[in-house]
C-alpha positions as CSV (number, residue, x, y, z in Angstrom):
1,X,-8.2,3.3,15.9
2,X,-9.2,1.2,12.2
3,X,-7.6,-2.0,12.3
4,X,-7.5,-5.1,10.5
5,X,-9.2,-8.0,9.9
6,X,-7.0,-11.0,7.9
7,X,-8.6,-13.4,5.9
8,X,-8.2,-16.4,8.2
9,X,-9.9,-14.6,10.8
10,X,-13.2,-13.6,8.5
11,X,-16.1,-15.7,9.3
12,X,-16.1,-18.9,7.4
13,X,-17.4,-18.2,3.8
14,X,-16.2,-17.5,0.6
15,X,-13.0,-15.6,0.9
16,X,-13.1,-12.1,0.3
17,X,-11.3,-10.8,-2.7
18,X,-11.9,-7.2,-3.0
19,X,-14.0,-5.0,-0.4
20,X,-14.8,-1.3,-0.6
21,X,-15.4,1.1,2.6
22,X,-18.5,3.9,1.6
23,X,-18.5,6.8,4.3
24,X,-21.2,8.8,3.8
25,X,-23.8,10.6,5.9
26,X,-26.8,10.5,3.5
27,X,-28.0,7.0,4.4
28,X,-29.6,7.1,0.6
29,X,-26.0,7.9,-0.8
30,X,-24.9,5.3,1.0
31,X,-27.0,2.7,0.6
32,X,-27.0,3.6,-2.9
33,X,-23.8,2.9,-3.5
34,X,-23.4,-0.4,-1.4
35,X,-26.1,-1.8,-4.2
36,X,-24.5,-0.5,-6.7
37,X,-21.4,-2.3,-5.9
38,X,-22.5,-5.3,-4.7
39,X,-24.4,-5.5,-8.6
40,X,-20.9,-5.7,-9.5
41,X,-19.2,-8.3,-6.7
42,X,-17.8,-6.3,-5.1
43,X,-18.4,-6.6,-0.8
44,X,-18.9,-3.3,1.2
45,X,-18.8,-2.0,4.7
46,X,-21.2,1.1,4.9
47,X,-20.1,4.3,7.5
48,X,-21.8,7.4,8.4
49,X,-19.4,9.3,10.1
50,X,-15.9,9.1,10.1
51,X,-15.6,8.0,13.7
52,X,-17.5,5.0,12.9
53,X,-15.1,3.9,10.4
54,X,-12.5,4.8,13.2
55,X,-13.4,2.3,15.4
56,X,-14.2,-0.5,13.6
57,X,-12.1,-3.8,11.5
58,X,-11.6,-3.7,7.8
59,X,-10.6,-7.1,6.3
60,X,-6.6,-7.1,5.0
61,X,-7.4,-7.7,1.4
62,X,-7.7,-4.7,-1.7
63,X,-9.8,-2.7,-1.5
64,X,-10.3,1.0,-1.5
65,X,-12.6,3.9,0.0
66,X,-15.2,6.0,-1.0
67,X,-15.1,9.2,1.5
68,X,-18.0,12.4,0.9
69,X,-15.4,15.5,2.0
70,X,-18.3,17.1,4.0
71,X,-18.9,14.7,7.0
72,X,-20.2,15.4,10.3
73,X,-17.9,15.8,13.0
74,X,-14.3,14.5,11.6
75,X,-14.0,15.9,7.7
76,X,-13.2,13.6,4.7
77,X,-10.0,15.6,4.3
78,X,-9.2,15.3,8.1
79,X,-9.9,11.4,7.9
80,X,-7.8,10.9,5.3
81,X,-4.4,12.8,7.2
82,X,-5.9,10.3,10.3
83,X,-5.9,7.5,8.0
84,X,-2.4,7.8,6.8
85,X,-0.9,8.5,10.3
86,X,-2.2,5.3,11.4
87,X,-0.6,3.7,8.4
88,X,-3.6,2.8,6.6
89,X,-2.9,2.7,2.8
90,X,-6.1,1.9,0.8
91,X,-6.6,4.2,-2.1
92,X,-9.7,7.0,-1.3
93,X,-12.0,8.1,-4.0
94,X,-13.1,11.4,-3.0
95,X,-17.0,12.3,-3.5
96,X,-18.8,16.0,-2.8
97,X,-21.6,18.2,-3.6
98,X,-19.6,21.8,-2.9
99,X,-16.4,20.7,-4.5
100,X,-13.7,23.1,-5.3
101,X,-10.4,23.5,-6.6
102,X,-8.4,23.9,-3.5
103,X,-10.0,21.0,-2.0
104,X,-9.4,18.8,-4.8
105,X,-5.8,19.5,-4.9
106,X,-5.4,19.0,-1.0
107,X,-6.9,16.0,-1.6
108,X,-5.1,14.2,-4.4
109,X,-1.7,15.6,-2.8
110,X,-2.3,13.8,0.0
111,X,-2.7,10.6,-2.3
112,X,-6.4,10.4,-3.2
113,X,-6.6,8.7,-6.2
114,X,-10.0,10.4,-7.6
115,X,-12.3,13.4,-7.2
116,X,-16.1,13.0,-8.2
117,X,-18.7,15.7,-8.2
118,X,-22.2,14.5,-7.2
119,X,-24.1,13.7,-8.8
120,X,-21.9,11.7,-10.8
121,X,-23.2,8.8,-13.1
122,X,-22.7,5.3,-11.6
123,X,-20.3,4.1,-14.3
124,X,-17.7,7.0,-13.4
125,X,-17.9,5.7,-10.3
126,X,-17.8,1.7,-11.2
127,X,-14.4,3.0,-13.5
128,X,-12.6,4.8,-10.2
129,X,-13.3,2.0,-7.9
130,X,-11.9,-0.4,-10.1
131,X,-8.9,0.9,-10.6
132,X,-8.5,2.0,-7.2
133,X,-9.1,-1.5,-6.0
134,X,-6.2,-2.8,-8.6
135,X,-3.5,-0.2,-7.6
136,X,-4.3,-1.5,-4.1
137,X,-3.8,-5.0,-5.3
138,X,-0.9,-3.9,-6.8
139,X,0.4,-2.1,-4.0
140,X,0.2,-5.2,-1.8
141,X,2.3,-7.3,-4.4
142,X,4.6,-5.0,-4.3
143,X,5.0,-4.5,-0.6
144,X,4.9,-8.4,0.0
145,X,8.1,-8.4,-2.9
146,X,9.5,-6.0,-0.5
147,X,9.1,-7.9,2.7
148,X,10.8,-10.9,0.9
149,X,13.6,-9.2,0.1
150,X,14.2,-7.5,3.7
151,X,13.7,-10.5,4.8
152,X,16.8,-12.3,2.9
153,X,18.7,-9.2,3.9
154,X,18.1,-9.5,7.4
155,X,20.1,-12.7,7.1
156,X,23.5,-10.9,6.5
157,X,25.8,-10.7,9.0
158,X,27.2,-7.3,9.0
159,X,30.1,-8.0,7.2
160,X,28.1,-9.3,4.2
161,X,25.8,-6.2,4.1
162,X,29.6,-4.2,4.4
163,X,30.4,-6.5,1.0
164,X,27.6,-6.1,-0.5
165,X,27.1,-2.5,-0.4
166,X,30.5,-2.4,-2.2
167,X,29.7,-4.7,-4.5
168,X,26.3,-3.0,-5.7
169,X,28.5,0.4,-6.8
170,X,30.4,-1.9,-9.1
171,X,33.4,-2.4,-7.1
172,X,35.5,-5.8,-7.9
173,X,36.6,-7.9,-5.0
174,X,40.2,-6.8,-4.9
175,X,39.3,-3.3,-4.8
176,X,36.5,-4.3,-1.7
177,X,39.6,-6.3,-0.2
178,X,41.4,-2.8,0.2
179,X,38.4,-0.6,1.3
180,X,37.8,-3.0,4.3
181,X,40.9,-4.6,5.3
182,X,40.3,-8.3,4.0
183,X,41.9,-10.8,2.1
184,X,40.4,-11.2,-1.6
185,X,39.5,-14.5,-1.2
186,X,37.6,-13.5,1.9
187,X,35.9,-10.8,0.3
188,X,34.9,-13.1,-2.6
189,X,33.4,-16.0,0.2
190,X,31.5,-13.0,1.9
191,X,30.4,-12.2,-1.8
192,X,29.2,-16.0,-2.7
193,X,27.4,-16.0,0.6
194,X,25.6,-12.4,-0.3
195,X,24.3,-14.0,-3.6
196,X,23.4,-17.2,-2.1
197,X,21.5,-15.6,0.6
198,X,19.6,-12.7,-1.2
199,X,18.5,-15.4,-4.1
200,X,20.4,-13.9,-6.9
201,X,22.8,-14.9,-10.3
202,X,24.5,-11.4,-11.1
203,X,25.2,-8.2,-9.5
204,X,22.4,-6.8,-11.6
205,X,19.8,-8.6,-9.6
206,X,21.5,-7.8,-6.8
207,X,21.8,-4.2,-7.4
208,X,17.5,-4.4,-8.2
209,X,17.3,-5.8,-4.7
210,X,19.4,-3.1,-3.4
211,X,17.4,-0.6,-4.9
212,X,14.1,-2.7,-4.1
213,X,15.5,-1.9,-0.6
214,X,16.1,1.8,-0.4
215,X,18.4,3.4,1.8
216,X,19.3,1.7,4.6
């Protein structure tokens, strides 16, 4: 099973900032494109099968991955299902000689983020890495927002999750008060600890946290 590798486990160098995984079986292809990207900056980890890339540690920074569909043994197509069952979220950029419609659409449903017919000139391929890297990036911001905010509502007691749920449909605190059985002034302490506690000024802020939360 792929795992990770975080930054203050890498060996001791200049901190990674972007990386992109190439798994091709061409060596030439491969080793073609590992130049190609380090011309840019960017760091690479070269694969020739998919059950190399299986088996080994990619570091937890952006990134994404370069996958040729035909592969020996497990396909591109079948390592990218793999990929996502193990929870493994970098953005692939999809590469083939024999590409064809139905393909392409199995992969981008799945959630590649580009299809490239070989040969394909280097600057189309420079263009899709980049902005596969920085929807990764983007992805992580996001997911890190995320974890901050589950975090703050992890510190509710149940009661103040009960309030706050009312309060993010709009509901005032002597309308709360009846739903659950409480005083008002109760209700209104419970609400003062919710804001206090999830960071927030005004029930729109909280109501983007909420959201930022999904269903519970």
């Amino acid at each position: 099973m792929i795992s990770y590798t975080r930054q203050k486990d890498l060996p001791a160098k200049s901190p990674l900032k972007s990386f992109v995984v190439i798994v091709d079986d061409d060596n030439m292809v491969r080793e073609g494109l590992g130049s190609l990207l380090r011309s840019v900056g960017l760091d690479t980890l070269l694969f020739g099968s998919s059950a190399e890339l299986l088996q080994s540690s990619i570091p937890d920074v952006p990134g994404c991955i370069i996958l040729d569909v035909r592969l020996p043994g497990l396909s591109g197509l079948d390592l990218q299902n793999q990929l996502i069952n193990q929870g493994i979220n970098l953005p692939i950029i999809f590469m083939t000689g024999h590409g064809d419609i139905p393909m392409t659409v199995r992969a981008m449903k799945a959630g590649a983020v580009d299809f490239l017919s070989k040969p394909f000139r280097d600057q189309d391929m420079l263009d899709a890495v980049t902005a596969a890297v920085e929807l990764d990036a983007q992805r992580r911001v996001e997911a890190a927002a995320k974890d901050g905010i589950r975090a703050q509502y992890e510190t509710l007691t149940p009661r103040e999750r009960e309030v706050m749920g009312h309060v993010t449909t709009g509901l005032m605190n002597k309308q709360i008060a009846g739903i659950i059985g409480l005083s008002e002034i109760t209700v209104k302490i419970h609400r003062g600890n919710v804001m206090r506690k999830m960071n927030v000024r005004t029930v729109v802020d909280l109501v983007r946290r909420a959201e930022a939360l999904g269903p519970s």
